[in-house]
C-alpha positions in Angstrom: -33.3 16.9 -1.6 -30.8 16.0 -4.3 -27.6 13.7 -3.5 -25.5 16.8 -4.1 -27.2 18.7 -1.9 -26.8 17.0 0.8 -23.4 16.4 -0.1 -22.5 20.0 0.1 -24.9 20.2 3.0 -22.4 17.7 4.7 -19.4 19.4 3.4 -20.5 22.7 4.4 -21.0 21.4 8.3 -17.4 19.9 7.8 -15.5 22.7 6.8 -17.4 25.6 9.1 -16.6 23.0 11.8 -13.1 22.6 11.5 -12.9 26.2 10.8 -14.1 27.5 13.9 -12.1 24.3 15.8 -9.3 26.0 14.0 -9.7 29.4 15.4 -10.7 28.2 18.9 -7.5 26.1 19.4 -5.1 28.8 18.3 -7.0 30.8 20.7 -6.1 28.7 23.1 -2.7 27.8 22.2 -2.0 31.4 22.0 -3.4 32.3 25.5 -1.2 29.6 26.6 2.5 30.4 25.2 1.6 34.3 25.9 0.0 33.8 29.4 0.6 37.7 29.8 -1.2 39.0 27.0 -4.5 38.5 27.6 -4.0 37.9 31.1 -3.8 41.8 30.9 -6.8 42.1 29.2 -8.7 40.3 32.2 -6.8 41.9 34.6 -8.2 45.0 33.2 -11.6 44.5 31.9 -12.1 42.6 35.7 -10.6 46.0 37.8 -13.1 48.2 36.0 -9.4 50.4 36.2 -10.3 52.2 32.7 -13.9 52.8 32.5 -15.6 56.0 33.6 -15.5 55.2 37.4 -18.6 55.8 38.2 -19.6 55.0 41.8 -22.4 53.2 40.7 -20.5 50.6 38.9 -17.5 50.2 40.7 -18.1 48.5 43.1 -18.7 45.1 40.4 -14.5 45.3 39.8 -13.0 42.4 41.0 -9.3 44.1 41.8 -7.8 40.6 43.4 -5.3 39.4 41.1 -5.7 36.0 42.6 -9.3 36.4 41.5 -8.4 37.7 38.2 -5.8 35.0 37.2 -7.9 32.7 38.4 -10.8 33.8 35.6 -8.6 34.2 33.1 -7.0 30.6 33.4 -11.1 28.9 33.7 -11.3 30.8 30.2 -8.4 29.1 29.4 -9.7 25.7 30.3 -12.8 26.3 28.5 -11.4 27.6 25.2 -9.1 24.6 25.3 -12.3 21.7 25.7 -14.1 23.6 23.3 -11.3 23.1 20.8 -11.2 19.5 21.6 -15.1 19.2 21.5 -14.2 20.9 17.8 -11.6 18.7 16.7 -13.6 15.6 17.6 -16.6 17.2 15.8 -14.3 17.8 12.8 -13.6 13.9 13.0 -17.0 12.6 13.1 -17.9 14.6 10.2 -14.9 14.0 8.2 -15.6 10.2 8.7 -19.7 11.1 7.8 -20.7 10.2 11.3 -23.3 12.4 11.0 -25.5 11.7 14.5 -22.2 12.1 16.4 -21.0 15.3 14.4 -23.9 17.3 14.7 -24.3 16.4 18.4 -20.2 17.1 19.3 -20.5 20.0 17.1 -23.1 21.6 18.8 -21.8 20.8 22.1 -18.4 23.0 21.2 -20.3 25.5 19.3 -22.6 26.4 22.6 -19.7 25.9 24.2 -18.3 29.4 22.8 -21.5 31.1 22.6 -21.8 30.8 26.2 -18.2 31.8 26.5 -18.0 34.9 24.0 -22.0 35.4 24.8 -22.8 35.0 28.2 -18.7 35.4 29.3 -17.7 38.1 27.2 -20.9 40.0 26.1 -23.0 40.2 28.7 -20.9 39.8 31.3 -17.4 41.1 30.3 -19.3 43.8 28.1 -22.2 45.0 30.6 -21.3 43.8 34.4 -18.1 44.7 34.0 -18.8 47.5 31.6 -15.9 46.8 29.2 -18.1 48.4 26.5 -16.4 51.9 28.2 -13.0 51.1 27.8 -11.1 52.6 24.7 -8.3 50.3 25.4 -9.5 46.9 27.0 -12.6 46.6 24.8 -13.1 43.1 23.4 -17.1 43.2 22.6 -16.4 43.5 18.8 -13.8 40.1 18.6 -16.4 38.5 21.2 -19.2 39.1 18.9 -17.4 38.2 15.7 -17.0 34.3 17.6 -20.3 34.3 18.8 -21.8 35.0 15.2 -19.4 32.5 13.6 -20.5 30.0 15.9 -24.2 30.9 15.3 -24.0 30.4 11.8 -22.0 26.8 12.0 -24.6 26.0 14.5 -27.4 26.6 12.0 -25.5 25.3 9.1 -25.4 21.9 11.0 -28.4 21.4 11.5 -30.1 22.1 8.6 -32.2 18.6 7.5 -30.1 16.6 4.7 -30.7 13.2 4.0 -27.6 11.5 5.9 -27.8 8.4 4.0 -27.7 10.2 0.3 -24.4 12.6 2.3 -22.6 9.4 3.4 -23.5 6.9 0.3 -21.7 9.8 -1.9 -18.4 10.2 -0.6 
C-alpha cells in the first residue's frame, strides 16, 4: 500500500468520523433545547396511539408518560455519550493516534447502531410497530444513521500501514 493511500485511508476515517460525531451531537443538542419535539415522537411511537390498533399488538404500548419520558430522556443520554465517544474519536485521529481512533471510533459508531438498529429499527419499527404510522414513522431517518455509521465503521477499519499514514502528515 502506497504512502498516499494510506494517507487518504487515514483522512478518509477522519473526516467520516467527525462527520457522523457532527450529526450525532446536534442530535443531541437539538433533543435537548427542544425537549418537546421529539419527546412527542416517543410519546407516540411508545402508545401505539396511531397504528392500526390491532388487538394483537396493542397490548406492547407503553401509554405511562412517566415510562415514556423516561425512554426518551435514556435516548437522550445515549445520543449525547455517543457524541462524546465521536468527538474523542475525531481527536485521536486528527492527532494520527491511530490504535486509539479506531478503537473510540468503533465504540461510538456501535454505539448508534445499537441505538438507530436495535432501538429504533427493530424495536421502535417492529415491537412497537411504528412502521404503521403515517405520522410518527422514523424507520427511514433511523436507517439513514445506521448505514452512515456502517459505512464509517468499515471505512475505519480497512488495513493501512499506520506508520506510512502518521510519518506523512
Amino acid at each position: 500500500m502506497t504512502t498516499s493511500t494510506s494517507r487518504a485511508l487515514s483522512l478518509t476515517a477522519t473526516l467520516l468520523t467527525a462527520t457522523v460525531a457532527l450529526y450525532i451531537t446536534l442530535v443531541a443538542f437539538g433533543n435537548i433545547t427542544d425537549f418537546g419535539t421529539n419527546q412527542q415522537f416517543v410519546r407516540h411511537v411508545l402508545a401505539m396511539d396511531t397504528t392500526f390498533k390491532d388487538d394483537d399488538l396493542m397490548w406492547r404500548a407503553v401509554t405511562s408518560k412517566g415510562l415514556q419520558d423516561a425512554a426518551y430522556v435514556a435516548i437522550i443520554v445515549w445520543e449525547t455519550a455517543a457524541a462524546l465517544v465521536l468527538i474523542a474519536g475525531t481527536w485521536f485521529w486528527v492527532r494520527r493516534d491511530h490504535r486509539r481512533a479506531r478503537a473510540t471510533t468503533t465504540y461510538g459508531l456501535l454505539m448508534l447502531m445499537l441505538l438507530f438498529g436495535a432501538g429504533f429499527i427493530a424495536i421502535g419499527g417492529e415491537w412497537f410497530a411504528m412502521w404503521q404510522s403515517k405520522s410518527w414513522n422514523g424507520l427511514d431517518a433511523a436507517l439513514r444513521v445506521f448505514l452512515l455509521s456502517g459505512v464509517a465503521l468499515v471505512v475505519v477499519h480497512l488495513p493501512f500501514r499506520e506508520t506510512d499514514a502518521a510519518a506523512s502528515g
